[in-house]
N, C-alpha and C positions, 0 to 999 in steps of 0.2 A: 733566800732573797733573789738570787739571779737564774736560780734554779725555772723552767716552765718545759710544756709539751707542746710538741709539731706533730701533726698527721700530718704524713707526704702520699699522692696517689696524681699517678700522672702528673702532667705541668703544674700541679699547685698543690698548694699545703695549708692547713686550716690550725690554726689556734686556739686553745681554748675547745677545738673540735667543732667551732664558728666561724670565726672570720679567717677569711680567704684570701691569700695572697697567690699573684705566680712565683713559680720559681725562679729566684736572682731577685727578687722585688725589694728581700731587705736586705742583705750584701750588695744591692747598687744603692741606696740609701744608705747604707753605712761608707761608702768608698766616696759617696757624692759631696760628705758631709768634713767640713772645715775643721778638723780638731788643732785646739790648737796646746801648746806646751805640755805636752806627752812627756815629754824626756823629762823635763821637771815634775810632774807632775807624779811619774812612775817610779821617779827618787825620794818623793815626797813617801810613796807606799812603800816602797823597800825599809826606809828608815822607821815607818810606826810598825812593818813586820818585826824588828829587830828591836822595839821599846815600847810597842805599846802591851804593857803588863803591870800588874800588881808590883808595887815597890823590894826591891829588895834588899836594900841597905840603905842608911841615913840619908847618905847622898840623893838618891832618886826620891827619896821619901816627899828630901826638902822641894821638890821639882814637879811632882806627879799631878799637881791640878792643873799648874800651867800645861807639860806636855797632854794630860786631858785634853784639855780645850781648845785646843792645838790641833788637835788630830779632830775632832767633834767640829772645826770648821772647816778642815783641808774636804773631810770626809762628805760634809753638807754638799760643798763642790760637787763631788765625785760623783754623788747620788742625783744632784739637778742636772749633770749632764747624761746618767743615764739614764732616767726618768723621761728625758726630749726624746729619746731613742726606741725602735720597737724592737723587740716585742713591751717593755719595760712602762712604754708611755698607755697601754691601755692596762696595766695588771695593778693598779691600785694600790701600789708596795707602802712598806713603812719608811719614812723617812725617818732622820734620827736615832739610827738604831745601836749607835754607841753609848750613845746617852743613856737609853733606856737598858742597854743590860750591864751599865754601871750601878743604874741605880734598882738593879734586880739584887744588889748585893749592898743595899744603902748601910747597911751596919758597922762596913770597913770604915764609912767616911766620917769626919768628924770636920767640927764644927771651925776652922779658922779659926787662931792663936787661944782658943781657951781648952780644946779637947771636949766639949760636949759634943753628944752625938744627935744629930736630925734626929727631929719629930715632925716629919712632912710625908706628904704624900710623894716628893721628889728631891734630889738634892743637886743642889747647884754647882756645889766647891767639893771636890776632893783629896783633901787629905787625910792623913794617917798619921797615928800613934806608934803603930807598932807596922817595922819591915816585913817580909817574909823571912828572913836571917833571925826575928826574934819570936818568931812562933813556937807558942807551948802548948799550944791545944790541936788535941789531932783535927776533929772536926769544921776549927775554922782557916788549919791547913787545907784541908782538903777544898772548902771552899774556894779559898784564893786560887788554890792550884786548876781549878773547876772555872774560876770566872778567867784566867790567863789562858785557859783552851778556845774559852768563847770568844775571846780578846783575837787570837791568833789566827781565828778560823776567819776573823770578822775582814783583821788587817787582810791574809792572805786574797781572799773572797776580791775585796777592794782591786789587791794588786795586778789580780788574775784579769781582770776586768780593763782594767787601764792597758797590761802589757796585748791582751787583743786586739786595742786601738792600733797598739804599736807594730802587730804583726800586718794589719790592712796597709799601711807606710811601704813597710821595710819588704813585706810577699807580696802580699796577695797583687797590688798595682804593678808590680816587675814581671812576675806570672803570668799576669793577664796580658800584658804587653808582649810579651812572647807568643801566646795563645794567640794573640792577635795581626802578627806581622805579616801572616801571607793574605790577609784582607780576605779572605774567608775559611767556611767551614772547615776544621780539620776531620777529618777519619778517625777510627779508635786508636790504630797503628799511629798515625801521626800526633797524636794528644798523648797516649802513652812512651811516645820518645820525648819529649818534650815535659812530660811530668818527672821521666826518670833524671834525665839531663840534669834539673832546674833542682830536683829534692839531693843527687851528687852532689850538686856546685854550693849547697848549703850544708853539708855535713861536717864538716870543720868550725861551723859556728856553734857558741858554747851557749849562747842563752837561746830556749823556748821560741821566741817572737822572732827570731832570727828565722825561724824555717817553716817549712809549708805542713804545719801538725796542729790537730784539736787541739786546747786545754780542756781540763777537766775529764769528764766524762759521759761517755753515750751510752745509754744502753734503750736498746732495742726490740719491742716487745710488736704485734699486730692486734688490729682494731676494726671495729664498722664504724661507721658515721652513718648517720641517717641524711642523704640529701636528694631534697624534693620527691621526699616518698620512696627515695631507692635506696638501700643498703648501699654502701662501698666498703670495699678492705682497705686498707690504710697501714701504712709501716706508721707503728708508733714510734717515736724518740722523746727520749726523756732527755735533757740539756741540764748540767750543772754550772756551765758557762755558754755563753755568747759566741765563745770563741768556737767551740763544739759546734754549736748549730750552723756558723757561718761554712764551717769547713765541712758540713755535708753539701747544706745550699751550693756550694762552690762544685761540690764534684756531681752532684746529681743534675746543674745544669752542664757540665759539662758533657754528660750522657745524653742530654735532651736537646744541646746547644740554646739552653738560655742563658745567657751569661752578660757580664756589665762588660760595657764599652764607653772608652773616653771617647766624647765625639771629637773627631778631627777640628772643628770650624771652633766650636765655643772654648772648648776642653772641658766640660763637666761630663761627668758618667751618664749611660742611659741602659735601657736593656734590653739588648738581643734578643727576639724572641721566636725564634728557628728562622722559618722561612728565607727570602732573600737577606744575604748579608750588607751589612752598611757600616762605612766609619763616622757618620754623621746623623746627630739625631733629629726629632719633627719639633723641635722647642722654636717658637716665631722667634725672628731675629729684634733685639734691641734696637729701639728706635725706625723698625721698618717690620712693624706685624704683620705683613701680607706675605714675607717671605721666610721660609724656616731653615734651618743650616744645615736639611739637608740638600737643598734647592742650590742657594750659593758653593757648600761644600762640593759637590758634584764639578761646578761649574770651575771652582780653582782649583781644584785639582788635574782636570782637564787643559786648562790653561799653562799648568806649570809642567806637565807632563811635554806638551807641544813645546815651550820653551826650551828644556833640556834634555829633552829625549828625540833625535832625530827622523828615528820609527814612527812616530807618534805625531813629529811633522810631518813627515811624509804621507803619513795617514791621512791628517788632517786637513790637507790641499788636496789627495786624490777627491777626500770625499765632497769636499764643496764645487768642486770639479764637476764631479758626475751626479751631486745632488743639481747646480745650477741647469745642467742637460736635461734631467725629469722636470725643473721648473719649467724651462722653454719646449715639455713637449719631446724632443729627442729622443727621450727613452719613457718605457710604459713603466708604472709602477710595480708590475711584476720584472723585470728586468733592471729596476735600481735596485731591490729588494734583494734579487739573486745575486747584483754584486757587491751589494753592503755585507752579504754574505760569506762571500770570497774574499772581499779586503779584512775581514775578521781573521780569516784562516791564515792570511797572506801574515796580518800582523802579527801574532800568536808564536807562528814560524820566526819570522825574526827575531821577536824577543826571546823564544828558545836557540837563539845560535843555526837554526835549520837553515835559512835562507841568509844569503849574505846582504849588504846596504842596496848594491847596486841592483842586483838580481828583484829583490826586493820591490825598486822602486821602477823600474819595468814592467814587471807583472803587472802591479800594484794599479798604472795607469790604463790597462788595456779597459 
């Protein structure tokens, strides 16, 4: 079910061995995306890990169509929100797929209060005559014991799927904010202190979703695609979870520096895609489409930097200072140029402790 393949080759990766994404395009669509009651949601999965199966005493017997149906709606849930989600929203999956491998075994169920068995092509109600505590026949032991694997694989599958939402929360957003704090690119050295750091400071946490690790499984085989007449080699991956694919996507932009960023202005995710770095993405602003946040963004940041950073005013009076001079002609535009140049160096220095305030704003005005 949640099982698909990625070719990765350079900045982008192909699905299906077709369509084409860049790298980050669906991990920033999954981080951009609202999920909401996870923690409920992912108790809701732990609990039908732990019950959804063939009955095995009176008690659960009496129980078993309600818990059914129970789980066949939490589960409808689970499926339409991963369904909205890619790679999942173009792969044509089955929905209802509890239902259907209950009723891959319609001969356990019987009929509500009288004990006849379906004669349908499906069944609706499940209950049971007989527990798995009162099984006498080998053969439709083995059944039961056959459909409670399928049951388990179905729950787990489910849970696996939910608790990866719950890992993009709880890592991957804190990570990246890390990743994120010196306002641009890191180096390999500086991404590798910074991974070892961040994967330390979670090794004391006892569940999965708590730390920066795949679920399921990868494995890795190489491939051609044929595009626009050219062979490419391609690392194949095979994904058994979401959570697997995200946490390549994750590290192979991090190789490539493509990676999601919360914009500073709006706060929704967008994606880095190498080149110059930016905390602010090109989305037009609400209520004022001519402007985009990264335009405004630039601009208060700028502003609050001059506010509380006295470098920075300092900065900001020389330069209108000696830009007013090039308006009135006093200086050529090659000589405001060479000192916009110098007030660069000037600031830089300050802000590394090099130059003291006073020193600073001396220089700063010649």
């Amino acid at each position: 079910m949640t099982e698909f393949d990625a070719y990765f080759y350079d900045n982008k990766f192909y699905l299906k061995g077709k369509k084409e994404f860049t790298l980050g395009e669906i991990l920033t669509k999954y981080l951009s995306k609202n999920f909401k009651d996870l923690d409920y949601m992912l108790y809701r999965c732990r609990n039908f890990v732990k019950d959804l199966h063939y009955p095995e005493d009176i008690a659960e017997g009496r129980v078993c169509d309600e818990m059914f149906h129970s789980a066949m709606a939490f589960y409808s849930e689970v499926e339409t929100l991963m369904f909205s989600l890619p790679p999942y929203n173009s792969m044509n999956l089955q929905k209802d797929r509890l239902f259907d491998i209950l009723n891959e075994y319609d001969w356990f169920w019987t009929d509500e209060g009288n004990g006849d068995y379906y004669e349908r092509d499906f069944t609706e109600h499940f209950n049971v005559d007989i527990t798995l505590d009162d099984f006498y026949d080998a053969d439709a032991l083995d059944n039961a014991l056959e459909l409670n694997r399928k049951l388990e694989a179905l729950a787990i599958e489910y849970a696996t799927f939910i608790e990866d939402l719950v890992r993009l929360e709880k890592v991957y957003k804190p990570f990246l904010e890390k990743l994120h704090t010196q306002c641009r690119y890191l180096d390999n050295a500086e991404t590798a202190a910074i991974v070892e750091e961040f994967v330390e400071s979670t090794q004391s946490k006892t569940q999965s979703y708590d730390k920066l690790e795949p679920s399921g499984n990868i494995r890795l085989t190489y491939t051609t695609l044929e595009k626009k007449k050219t062979p490419i080699l391609c690392e194949s991956y095979h994904f058994n979870t979401i959570g697997a694919f995200l946490y390549i996507e994750l590290f192979k932009g991090l190789e490539q520096h493509y990676l999601p960023i919360k914009c500073g202005h709006c706060g929704r995710y967008f994606l880095l895609e190498s080149g110059k770095f930016s905390q602010y993405c090109t989305r037009p602003i609400r209520g004022n489409e001519d402007k985009v946040c990264r335009d405004v963004g630039f601009r208060e940041k700028y502003s609050n930097k001059i506010k509380s950073d006295p470098i920075w005013l300092i900065y900001s009076r020389a330069y209108k200072q000696h830009y007013a001079r090039y308006l009135k002609k006093k200086m050529s535009q090659a000589e405001f140029q060479k000192w916009a140049d110098y007030a660069l160096e000037l600031r830089q220095k300050a802000v590394d402790g090099k130059l003291d305030l006073d020193e600073y704003k001396s220089q700063i005005r010649k």
